[in-house]
N, C-alpha and C positions, 0 to 999 in steps of 0.2 A: 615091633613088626615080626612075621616067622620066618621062623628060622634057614624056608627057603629063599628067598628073599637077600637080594647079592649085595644087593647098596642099603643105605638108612639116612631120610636126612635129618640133619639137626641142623638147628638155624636159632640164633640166640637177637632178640633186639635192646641194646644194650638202651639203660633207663636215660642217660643223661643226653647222650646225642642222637637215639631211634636210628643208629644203624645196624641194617642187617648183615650178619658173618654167617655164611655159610660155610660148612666144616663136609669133607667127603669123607665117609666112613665106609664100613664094610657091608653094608648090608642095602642102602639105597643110595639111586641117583640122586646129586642133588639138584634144588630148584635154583635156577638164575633170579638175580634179584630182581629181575623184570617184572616177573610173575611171583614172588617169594612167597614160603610159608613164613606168616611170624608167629613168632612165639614171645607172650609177653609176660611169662612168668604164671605166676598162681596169685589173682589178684580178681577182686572184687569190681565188678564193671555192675553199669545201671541195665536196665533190662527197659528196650524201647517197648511202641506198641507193635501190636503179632502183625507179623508180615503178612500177605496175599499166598501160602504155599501151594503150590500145582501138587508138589508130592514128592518123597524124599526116596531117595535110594541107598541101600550098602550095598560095596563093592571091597576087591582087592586090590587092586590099585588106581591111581590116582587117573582122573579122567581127563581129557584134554579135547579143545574143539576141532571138530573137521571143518573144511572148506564147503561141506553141505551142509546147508539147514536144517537144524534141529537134530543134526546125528554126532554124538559124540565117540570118541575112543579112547584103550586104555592097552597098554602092552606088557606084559607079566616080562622075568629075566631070561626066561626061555624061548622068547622074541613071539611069544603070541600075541597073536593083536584080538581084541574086540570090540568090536562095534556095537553102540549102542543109538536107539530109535525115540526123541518125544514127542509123542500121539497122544491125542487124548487124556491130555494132565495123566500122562506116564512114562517112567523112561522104562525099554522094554531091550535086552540083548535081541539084536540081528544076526537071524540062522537063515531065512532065504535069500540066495543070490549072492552068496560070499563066495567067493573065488579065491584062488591061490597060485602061486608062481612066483618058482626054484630061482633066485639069481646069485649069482658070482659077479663080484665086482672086486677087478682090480684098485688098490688105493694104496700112495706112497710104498710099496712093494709088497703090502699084505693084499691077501688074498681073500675078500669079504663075503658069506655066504649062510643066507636064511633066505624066508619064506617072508613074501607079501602076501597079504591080504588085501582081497579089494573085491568092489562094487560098482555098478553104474547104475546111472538115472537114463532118463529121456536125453539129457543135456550135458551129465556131465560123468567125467572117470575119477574114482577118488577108493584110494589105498595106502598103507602104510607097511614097511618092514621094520623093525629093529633088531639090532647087533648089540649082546652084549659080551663082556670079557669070558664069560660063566661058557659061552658056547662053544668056545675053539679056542683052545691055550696056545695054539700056533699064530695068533695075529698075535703083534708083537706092538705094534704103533698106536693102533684102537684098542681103548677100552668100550667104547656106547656108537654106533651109529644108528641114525633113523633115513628111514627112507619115507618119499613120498609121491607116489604113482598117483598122475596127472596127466591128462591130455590138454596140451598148449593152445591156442586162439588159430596156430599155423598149421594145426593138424597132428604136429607129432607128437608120439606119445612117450614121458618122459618119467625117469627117477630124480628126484631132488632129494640131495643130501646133507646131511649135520652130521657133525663128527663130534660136537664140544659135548660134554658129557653135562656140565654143569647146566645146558639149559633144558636137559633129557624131560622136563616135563613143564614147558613154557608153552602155551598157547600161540605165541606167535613166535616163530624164529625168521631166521635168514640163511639160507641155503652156501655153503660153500662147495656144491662140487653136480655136477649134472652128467647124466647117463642118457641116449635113447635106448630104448628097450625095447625085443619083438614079444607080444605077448604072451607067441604060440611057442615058443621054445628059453624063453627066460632069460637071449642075450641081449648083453648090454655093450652100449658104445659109445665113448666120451663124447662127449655135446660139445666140448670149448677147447681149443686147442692149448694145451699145456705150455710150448713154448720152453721160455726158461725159468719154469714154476720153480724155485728155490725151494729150502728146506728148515724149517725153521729148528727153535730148540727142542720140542719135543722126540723128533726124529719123525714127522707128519711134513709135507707138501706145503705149502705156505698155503692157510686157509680163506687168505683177503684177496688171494688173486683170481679168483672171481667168485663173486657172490651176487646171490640173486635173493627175488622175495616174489610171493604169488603176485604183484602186479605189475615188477618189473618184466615179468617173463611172458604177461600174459593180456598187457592193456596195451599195445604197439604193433596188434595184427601181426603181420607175417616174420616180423623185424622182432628177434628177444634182448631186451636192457639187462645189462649187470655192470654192477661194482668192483672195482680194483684198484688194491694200492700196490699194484706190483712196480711202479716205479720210484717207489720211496721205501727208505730203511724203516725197518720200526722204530719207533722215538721209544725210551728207558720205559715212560707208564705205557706202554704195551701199544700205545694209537699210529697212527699215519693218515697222512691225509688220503681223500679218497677220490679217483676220478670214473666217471659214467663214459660204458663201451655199446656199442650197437652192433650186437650181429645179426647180419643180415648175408644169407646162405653161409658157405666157406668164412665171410670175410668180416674182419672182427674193428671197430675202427673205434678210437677215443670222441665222443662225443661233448665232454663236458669234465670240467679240470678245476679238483681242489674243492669237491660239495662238504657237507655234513651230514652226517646221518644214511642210512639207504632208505632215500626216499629220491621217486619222481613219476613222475606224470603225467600225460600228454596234454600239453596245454588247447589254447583255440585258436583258431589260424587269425592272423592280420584283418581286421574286416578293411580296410585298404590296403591289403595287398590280392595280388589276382591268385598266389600259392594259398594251397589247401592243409600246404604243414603246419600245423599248429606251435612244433616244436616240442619243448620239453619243460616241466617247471621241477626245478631242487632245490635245493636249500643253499645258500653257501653265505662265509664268516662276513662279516663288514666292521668297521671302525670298532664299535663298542656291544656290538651283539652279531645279528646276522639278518637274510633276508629271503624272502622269496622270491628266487627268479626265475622271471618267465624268457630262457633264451630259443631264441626262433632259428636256429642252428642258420641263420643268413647271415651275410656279413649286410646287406643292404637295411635290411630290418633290424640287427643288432637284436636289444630284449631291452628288459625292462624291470624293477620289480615291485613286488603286486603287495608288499607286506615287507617294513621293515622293525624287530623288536631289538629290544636293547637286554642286557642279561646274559648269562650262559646258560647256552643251549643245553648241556649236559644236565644243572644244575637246575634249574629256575625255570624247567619246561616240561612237557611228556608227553610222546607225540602217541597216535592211536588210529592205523593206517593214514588217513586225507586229514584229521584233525592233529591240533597241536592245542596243549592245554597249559596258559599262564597260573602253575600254582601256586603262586601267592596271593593273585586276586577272582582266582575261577572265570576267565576269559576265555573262550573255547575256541580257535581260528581255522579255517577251513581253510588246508592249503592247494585248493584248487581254484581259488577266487580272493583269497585274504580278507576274505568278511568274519567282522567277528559276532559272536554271542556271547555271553555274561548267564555264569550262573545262578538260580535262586536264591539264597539260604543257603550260602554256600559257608562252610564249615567244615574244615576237613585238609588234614593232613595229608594230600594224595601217595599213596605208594602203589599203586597201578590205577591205570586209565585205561577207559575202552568206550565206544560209541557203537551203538547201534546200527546195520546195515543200513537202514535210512534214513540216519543220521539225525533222529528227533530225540535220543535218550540217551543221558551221560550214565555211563556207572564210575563208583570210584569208590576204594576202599584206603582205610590207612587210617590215622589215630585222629582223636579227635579232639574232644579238651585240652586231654593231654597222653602222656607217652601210656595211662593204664589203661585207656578206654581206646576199643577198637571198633571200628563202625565200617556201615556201607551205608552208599549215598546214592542215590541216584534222583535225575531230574529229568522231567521233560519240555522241550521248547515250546511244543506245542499247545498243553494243557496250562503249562507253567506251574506244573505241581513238582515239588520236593519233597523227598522220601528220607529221614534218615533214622537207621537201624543199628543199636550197640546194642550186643549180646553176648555172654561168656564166651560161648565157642567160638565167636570169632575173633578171638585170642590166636586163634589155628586157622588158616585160610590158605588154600589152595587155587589158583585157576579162578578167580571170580569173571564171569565169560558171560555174552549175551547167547542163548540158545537160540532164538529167534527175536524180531524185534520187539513182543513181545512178553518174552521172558529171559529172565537171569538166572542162573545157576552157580553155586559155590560148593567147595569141599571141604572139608576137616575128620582130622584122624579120630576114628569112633572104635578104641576099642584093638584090637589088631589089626583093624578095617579101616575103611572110608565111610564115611556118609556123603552125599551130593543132595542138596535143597533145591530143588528148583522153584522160583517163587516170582509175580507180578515184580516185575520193576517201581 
């Protein structure tokens, strides 16, 4: 990588057991294993047949999806963001209609300050900031934060925050900390009442006591869902259980106690009941695995649930917003109805899952035979056609993302660069 360049990641997948280590060095952020690069060594892989490619791009740093269709972004250590456009089987840098706005954010006593970038459509606000250690040697608590400028379903327009450094280029995170924000003068003001936010061991604010994700914040009208395990210790492996809060104006109330995962959802109202709430569906543990439930926040109506699996959730699953994926036998479950699907010619070691916005194409990458051969795979429900693709470079894998429904996009290190494929699913 060059030499300006703060972080570097290295990422080893060891042969016998295909886990990935990620190591933080001095030069880049690293990637969470959610989204990971692997690296499988210097080894001879089969060469499938030629994918469908829209068109390839190099870049400097790595690219990551927005919450708008078809536009990607990428953030250099100097906290610049750019945006990127696919039109026309092309990805093109975005220079009309980029906007900017100076914020200052208080966090655990440092004092946090760069530049967003941002856009809007007909429908919607979409912007990013980044904070890196390189920018201000006076934060003392951050090394990486990211921001993400968005207008809410309620109208207000808001910053959502990361702080974890290690997921600084994951596609999909989860928000530990919220700002509103005036656009015309760059100030911000805490969304969640702190409370008795504790402090954990890094000398940071405890980062579980409220967390959010774009559809907790954003699929519940006027009322915003988040996450919090602010009333449990953290257990030795780093977990706690986690309970679902509703804010609604000022007032913050526990909803839902002891889920998994930050996931939920507005379910559909009782067709025998005369109430129009539909309630809430999460996930939470049962006897030998866990389930989907659908609790109608009534005590009259109780819940119900809609989906139960056996297995660990952690282990022997991988969820991809509304879907959840049985990897052992390529079973795809929708957790908004627990109906399942079964994949084609399913083959495939998954180490990240994703689905398409509507919900007719699986992508999934990870080993295949075996720990030397790395592939991507994708299928569709609809055609019933199966895709699968092993080729050297994808040895190296970055962000493998749907750009639209239909196409996919991947990245690996080309050189001191990037390259990004975008190519038919």
């Amino acid at each position: 990588m060059k030499k300006r360049t703060v972080f570097t990641i290295i990422l080893v997948l060891l042969a016998v057991s295909s886990v990935i280590l990620a190591v933080f060095a001095k030069k880049k952020l690293t990637q969470q294993q959610e989204n990971p690069q692997i690296s499988i060594g210097d080894v001879s892989t089969r060469e499938s047949a030629k994918q469908d490619v829209f068109c390839e791009f190099k870049h400097e740093n790595p690219l990551m999806k927005s919450d708008i269709e078809n536009v990607l972004y990428s953030f250099d250590d100097n906290g610049k963001v750019t945006f990127y456009q696919f039109a026309k089987n092309e990805l093109k840098e975005m220079t009309k209609g980029i906007k900017t706005v100076d914020i200052s954010v208080s966090m655990s006593d440092d004092e946090i300050n760069t530049t967003v970038y941002y856009f809007e459509t007909d429908k919607q606000l979409c912007g990013y900031g980044v904070f890196t250690s390189s920018m201000d040697k006076n934060v003392k608590v951050y090394s990486f934060v990211i921001f993400h400028l968005t207008r809410l379903s309620n109208g207000d327009t808001v910053l959502l925050v990361n702080s974890d450094k290690d997921s600084a280029y994951n596609n999909v995170r989860v928000w530990d900390d919220m700002f509103e924000i005036n656009l015309e003068n760059g100030n911000t003001e805490r969304y969640f009442s702190e409370r008795n936010r504790s402090v954990d061991m890094s000398g940071a604010r405890r980062r579980d006591f409220f967390v959010t994700t774009e559809n907790s914040v954003n699929d519940f009208g006027d009322d915003v869902l988040f996450f919090s395990s602010r009333d449990y210790q953290v257990t030795e492996d780093g977990s706690s259980p986690i309970d679902i809060y509703k804010k609604s104006g000022s007032a913050e109330e526990k909803v839902a106690m002891m889920t998994i995962d930050y996931f939920v959802a507005p379910g559909k109202p009782d067709p025998n009941s005369e109430s129009e709430d539909g309630g809430l569906l999460y996930l939470r543990t049962t006897g030998n695995g866990f389930s989907l439930y659908h609790d109608f926040g009534n005590e009259e109506l109780g819940g119900n649930s809609l989906l139960t699996l056996d297995g660990d959730y952690n282990t022997a699953y991988m969820r991809s917003g509304n879907y959840l994926l049985d990897k052992e036998n390529g079973v795809v479950y929708s957790l908004l109805d627990g109906r399942s699907r079964t994949l084609g010619e399913y083959s495939i070691n998954a180490m990240t899952f994703s689905v398409s916005e509507d919900g007719n194409t699986v992508l999934l990458t990870g080993t295949v035979t075996n720990a030397l051969e790395y592939g991507i795979y994708t299928y569709n429900f609809e055609t019933k056609k199966a895709s699968l693709y092993i080729k050297e470079e994808f040895s190296s894998l970055f962000n493998p993302m749907f750009v639209n429904n239909n196409a996919i996009a991947y990245t690996y290190p080309d050189g001191d660069k990037y390259k990004t494929v975008i190519t038919a699913p």
